[in-house]
PDBQT receptor file of N, H, CA, C and O in Angstrom, charges set to zero:
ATOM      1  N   UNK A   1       0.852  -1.167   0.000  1.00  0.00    +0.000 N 
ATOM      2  CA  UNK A   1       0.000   0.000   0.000  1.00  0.00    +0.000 C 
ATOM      3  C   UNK A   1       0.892   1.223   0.000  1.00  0.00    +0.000 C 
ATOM      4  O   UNK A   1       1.930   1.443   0.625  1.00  0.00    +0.000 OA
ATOM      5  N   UNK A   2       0.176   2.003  -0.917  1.00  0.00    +0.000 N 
ATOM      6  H   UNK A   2      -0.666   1.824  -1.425  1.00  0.00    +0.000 HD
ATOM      7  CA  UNK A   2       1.315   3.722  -0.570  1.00  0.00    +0.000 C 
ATOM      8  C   UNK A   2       0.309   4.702  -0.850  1.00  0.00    +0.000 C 
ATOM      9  O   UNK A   2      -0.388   4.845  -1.854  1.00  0.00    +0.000 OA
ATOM     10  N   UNK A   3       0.358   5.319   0.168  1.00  0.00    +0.000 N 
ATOM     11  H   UNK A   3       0.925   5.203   0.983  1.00  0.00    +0.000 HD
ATOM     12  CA  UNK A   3      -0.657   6.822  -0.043  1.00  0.00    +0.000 C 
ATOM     13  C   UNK A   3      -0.145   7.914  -0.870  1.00  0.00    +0.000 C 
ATOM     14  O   UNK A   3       0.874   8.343  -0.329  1.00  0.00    +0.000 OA
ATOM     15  N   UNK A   4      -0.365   8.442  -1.765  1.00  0.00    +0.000 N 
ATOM     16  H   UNK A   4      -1.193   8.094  -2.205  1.00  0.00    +0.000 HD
ATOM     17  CA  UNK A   4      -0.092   9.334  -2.525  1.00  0.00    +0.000 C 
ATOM     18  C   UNK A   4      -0.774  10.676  -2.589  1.00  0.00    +0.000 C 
ATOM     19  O   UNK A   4      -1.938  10.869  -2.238  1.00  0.00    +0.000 OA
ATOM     20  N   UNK A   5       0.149  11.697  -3.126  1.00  0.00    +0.000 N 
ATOM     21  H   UNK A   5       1.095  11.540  -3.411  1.00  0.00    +0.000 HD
ATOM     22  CA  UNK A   5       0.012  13.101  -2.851  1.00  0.00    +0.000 C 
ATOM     23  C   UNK A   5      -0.953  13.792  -3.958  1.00  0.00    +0.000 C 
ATOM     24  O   UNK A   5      -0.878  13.268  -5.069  1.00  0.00    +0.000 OA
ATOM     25  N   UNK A   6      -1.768  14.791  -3.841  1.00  0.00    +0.000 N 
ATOM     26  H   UNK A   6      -1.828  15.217  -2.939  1.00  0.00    +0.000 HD
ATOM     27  CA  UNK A   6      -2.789  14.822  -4.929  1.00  0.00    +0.000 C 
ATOM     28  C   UNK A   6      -2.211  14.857  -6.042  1.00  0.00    +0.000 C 
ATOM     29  O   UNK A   6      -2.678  14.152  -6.936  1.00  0.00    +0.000 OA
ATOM     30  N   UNK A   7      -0.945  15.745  -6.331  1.00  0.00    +0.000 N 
ATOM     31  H   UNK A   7      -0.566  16.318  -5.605  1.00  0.00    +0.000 HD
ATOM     32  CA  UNK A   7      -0.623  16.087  -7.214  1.00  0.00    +0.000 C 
ATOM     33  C   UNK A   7       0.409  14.924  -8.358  1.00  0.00    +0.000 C 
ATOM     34  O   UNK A   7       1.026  15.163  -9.396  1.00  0.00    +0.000 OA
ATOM     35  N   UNK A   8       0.167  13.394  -7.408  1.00  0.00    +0.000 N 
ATOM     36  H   UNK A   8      -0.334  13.199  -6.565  1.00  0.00    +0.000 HD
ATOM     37  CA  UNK A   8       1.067  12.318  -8.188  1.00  0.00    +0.000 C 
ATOM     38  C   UNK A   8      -0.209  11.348  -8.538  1.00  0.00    +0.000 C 
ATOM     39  O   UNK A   8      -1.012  10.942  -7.698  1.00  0.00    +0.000 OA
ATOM     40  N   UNK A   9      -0.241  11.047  -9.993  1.00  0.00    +0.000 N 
ATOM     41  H   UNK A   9       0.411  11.378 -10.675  1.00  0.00    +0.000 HD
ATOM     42  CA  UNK A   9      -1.360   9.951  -9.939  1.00  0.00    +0.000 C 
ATOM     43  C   UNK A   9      -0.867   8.464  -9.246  1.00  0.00    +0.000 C 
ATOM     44  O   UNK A   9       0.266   8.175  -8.860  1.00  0.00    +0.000 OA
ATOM     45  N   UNK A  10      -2.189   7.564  -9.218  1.00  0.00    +0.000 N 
ATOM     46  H   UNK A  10      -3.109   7.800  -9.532  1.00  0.00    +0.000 HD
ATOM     47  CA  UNK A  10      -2.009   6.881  -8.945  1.00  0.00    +0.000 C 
ATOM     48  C   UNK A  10      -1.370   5.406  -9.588  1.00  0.00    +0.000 C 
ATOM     49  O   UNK A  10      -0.870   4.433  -9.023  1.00  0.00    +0.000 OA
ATOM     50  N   UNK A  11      -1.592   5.671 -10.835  1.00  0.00    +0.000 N 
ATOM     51  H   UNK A  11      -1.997   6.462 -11.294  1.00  0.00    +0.000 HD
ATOM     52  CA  UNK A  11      -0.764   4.479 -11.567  1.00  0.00    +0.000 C 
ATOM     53  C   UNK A  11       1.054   4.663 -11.851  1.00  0.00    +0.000 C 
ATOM     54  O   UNK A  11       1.652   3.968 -12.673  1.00  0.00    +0.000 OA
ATOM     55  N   UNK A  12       1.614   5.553 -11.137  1.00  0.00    +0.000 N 
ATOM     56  H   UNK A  12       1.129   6.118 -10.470  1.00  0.00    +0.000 HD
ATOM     57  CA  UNK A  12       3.212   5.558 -10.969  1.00  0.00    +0.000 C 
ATOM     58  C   UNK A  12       3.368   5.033  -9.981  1.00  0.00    +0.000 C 
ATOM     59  O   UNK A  12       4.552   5.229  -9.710  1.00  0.00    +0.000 OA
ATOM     60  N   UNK A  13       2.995   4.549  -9.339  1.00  0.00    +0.000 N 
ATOM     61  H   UNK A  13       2.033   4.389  -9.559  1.00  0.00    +0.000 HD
ATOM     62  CA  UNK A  13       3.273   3.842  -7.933  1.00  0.00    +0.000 C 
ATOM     63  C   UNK A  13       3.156   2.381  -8.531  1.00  0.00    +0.000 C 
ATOM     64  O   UNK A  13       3.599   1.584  -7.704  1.00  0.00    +0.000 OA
ATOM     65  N   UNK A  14       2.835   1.927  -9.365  1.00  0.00    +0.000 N 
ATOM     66  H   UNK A  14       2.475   2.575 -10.037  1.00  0.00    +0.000 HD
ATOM     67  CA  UNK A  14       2.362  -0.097  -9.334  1.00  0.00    +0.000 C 
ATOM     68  C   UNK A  14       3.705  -0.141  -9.600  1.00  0.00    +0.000 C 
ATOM     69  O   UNK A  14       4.289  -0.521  -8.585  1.00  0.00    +0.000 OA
ATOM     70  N   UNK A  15       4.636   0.126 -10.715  1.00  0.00    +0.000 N 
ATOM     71  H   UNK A  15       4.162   0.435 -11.539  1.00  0.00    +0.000 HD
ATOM     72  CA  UNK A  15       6.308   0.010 -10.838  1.00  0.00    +0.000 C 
ATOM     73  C   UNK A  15       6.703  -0.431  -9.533  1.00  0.00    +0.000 C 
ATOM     74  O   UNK A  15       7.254  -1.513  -9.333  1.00  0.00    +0.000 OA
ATOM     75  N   UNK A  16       6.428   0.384  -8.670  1.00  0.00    +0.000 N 
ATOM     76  H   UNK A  16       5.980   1.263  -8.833  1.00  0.00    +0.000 HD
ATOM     77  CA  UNK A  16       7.799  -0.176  -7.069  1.00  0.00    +0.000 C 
ATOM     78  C   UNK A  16       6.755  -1.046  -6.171  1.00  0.00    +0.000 C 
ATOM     79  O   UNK A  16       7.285  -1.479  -5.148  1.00  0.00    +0.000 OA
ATOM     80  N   UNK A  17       4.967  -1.499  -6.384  1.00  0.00    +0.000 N 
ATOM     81  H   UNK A  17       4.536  -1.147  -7.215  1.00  0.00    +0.000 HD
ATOM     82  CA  UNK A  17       4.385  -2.363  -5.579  1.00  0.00    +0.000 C 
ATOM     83  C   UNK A  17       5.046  -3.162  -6.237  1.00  0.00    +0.000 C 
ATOM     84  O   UNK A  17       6.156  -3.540  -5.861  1.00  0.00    +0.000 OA
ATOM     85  N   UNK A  18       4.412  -3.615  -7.481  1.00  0.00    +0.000 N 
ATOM     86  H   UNK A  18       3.510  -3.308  -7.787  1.00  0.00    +0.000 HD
ATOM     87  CA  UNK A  18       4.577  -4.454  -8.219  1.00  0.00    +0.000 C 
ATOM     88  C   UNK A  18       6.156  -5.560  -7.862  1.00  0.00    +0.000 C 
ATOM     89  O   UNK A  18       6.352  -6.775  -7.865  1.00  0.00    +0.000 OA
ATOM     90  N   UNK A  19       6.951  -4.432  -7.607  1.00  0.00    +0.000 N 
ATOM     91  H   UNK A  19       6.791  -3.445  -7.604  1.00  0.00    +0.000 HD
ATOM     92  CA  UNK A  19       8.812  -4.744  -7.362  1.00  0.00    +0.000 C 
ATOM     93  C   UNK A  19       8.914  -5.544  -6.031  1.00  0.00    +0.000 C 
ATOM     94  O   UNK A  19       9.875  -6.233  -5.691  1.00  0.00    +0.000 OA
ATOM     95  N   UNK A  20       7.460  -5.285  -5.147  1.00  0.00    +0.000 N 
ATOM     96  H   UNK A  20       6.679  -4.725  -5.423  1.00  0.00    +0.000 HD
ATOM     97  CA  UNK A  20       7.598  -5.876  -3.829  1.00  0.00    +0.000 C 
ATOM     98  C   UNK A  20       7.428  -7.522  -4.149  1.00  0.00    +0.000 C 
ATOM     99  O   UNK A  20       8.038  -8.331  -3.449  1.00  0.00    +0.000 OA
ATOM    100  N   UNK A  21       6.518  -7.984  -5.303  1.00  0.00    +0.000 N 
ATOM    101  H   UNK A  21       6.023  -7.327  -5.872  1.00  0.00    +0.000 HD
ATOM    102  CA  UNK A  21       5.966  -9.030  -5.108  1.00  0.00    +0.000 C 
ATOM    103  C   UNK A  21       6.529 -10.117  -5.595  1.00  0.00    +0.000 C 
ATOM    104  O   UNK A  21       6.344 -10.220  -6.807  1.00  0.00    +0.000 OA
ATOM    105  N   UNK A  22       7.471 -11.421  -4.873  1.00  0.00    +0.000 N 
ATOM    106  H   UNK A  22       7.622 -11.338  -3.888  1.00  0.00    +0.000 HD
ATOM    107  CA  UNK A  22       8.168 -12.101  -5.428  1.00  0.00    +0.000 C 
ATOM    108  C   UNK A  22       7.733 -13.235  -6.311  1.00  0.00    +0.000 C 
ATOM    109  O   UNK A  22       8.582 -14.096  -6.539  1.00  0.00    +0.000 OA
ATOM    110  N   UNK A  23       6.685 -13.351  -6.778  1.00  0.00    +0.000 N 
ATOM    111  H   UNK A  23       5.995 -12.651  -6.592  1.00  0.00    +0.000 HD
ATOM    112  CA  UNK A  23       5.954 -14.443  -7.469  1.00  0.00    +0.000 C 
ATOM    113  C   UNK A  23       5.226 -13.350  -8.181  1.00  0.00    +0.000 C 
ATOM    114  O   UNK A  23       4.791 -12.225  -7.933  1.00  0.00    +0.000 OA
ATOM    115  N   UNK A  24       5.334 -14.750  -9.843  1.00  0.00    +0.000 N 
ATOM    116  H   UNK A  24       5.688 -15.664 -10.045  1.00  0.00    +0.000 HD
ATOM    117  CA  UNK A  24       4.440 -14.212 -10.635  1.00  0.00    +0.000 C 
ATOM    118  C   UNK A  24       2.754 -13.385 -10.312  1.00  0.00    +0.000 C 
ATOM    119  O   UNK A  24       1.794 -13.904  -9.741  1.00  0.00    +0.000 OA
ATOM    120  N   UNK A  25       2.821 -12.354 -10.742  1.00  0.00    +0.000 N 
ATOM    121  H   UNK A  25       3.601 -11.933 -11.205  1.00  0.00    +0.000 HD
ATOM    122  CA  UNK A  25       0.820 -11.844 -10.474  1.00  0.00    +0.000 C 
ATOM    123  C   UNK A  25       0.083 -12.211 -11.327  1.00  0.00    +0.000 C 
ATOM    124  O   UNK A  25       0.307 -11.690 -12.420  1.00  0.00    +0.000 OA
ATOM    125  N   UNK A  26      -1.289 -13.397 -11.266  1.00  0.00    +0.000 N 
ATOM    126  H   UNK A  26      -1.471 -13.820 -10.379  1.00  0.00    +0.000 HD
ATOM    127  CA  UNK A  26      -2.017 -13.737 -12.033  1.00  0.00    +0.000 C 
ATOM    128  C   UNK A  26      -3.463 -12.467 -12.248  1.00  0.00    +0.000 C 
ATOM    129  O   UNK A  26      -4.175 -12.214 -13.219  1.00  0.00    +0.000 OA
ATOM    130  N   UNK A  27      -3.424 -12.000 -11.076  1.00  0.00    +0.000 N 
ATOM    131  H   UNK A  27      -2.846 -12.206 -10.286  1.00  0.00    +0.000 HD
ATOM    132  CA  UNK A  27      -4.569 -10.566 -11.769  1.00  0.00    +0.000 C 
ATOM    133  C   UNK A  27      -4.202  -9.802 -10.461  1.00  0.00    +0.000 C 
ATOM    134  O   UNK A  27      -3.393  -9.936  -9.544  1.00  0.00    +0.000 OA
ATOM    135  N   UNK A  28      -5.085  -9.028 -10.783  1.00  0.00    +0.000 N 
ATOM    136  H   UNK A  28      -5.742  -8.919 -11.529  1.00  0.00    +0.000 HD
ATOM    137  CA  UNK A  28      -5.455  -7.745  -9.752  1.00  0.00    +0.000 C 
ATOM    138  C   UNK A  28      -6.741  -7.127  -9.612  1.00  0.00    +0.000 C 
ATOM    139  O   UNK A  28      -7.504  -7.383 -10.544  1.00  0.00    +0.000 OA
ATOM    140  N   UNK A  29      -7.241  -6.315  -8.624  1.00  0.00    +0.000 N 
ATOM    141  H   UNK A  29      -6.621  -6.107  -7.866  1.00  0.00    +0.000 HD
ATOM    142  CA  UNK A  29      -7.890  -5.604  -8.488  1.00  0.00    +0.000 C 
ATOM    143  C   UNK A  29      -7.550  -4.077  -8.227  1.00  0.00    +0.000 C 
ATOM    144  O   UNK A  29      -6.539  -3.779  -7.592  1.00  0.00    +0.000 OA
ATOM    145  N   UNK A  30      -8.435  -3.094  -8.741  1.00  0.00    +0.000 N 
ATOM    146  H   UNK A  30      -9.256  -3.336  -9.256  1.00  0.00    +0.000 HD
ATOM    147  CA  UNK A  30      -7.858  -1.836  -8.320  1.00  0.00    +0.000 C 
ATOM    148  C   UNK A  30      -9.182  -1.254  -8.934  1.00  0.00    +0.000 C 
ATOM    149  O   UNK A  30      -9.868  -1.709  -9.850  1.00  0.00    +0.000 OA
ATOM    150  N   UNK A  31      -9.357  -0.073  -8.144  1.00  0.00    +0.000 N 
ATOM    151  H   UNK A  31      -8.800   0.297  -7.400  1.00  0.00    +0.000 HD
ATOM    152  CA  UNK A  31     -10.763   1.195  -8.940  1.00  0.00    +0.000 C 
ATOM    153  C   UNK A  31     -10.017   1.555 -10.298  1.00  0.00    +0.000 C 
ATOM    154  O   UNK A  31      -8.960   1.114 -10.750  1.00  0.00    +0.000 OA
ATOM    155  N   UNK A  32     -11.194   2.806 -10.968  1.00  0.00    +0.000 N 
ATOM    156  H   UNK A  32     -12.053   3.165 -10.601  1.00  0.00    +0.000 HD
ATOM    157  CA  UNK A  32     -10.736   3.010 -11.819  1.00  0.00    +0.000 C 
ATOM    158  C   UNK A  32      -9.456   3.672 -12.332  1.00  0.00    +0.000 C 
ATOM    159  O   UNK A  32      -8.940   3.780 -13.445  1.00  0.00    +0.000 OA
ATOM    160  N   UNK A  33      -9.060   4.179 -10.774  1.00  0.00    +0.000 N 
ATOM    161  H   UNK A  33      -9.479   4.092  -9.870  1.00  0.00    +0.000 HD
ATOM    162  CA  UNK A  33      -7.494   4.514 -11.334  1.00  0.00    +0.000 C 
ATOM    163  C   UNK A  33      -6.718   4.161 -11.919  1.00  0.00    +0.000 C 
ATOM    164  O   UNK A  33      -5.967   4.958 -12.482  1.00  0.00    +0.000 OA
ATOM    165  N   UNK A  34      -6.535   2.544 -12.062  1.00  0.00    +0.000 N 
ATOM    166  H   UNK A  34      -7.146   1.897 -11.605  1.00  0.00    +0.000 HD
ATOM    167  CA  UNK A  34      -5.509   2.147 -12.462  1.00  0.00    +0.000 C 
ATOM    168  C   UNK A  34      -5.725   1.145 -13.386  1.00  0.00    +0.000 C 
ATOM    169  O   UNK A  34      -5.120   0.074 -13.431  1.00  0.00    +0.000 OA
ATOM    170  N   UNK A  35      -6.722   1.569 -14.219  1.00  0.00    +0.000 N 
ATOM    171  H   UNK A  35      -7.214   2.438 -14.183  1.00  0.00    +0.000 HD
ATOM    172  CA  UNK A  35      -7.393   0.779 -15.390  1.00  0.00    +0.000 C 
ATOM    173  C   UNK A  35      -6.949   1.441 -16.084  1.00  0.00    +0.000 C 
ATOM    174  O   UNK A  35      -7.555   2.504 -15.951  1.00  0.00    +0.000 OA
ATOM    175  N   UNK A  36      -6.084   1.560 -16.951  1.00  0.00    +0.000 N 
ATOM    176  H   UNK A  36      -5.591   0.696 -17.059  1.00  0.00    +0.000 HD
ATOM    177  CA  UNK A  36      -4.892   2.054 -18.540  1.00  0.00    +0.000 C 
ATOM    178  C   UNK A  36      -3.788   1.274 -18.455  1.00  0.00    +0.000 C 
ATOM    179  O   UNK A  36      -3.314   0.643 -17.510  1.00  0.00    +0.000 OA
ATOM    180  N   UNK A  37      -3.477   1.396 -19.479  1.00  0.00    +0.000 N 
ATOM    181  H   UNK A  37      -3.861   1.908 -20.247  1.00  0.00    +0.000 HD
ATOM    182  CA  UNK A  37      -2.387   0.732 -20.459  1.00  0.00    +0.000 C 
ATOM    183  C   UNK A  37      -1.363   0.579 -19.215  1.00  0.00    +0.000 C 
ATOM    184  O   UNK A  37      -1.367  -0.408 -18.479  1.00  0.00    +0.000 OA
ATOM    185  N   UNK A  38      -0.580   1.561 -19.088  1.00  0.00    +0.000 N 
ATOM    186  H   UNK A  38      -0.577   2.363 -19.686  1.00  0.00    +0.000 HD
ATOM    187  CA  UNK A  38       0.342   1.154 -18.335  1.00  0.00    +0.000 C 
ATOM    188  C   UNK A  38       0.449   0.427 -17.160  1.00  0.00    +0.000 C 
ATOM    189  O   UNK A  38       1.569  -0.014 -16.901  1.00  0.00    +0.000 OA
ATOM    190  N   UNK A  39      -0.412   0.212 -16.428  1.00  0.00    +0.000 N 
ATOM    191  H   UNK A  39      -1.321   0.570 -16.638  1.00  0.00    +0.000 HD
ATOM    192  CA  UNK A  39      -0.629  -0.934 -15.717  1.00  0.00    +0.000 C 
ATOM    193  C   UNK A  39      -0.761  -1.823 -15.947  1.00  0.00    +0.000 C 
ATOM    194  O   UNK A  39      -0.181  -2.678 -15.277  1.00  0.00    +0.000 OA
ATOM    195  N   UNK A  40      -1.579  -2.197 -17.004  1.00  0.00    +0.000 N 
ATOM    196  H   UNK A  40      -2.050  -1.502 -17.547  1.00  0.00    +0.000 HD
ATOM    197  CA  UNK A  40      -1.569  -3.775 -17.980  1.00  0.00    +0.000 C 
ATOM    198  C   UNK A  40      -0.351  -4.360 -18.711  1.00  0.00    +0.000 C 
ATOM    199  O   UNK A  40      -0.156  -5.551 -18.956  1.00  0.00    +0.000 OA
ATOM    200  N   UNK A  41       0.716  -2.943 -19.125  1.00  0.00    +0.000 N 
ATOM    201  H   UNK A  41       0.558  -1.975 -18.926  1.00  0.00    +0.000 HD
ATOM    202  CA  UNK A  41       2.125  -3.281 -19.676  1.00  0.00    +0.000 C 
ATOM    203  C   UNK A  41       2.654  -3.866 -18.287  1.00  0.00    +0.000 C 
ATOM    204  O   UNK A  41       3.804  -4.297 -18.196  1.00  0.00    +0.000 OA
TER     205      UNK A  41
């Protein structure tokens, strides 16, 4: 989890969760924030 500042969106942050997780990720959940492309790349 990371709380973020208004002025940073929220899909620049999955890069360094993402970095936490030592096994492959078969899906996710998230609101609509983080429904675009770059999260799916």
């Amino acid at each position: 989890m990371e709380l973020t500042l208004d002025d940073v969106g929220d899909v620049s942050t999955i890069p360094d969760l993402l970095d936490q997780i030592e096994r492959p990720v078969a899906s996710m959940i998230g609101d609509g924030a983080y429904d675009g492309q770059a999260v799916y790349e």
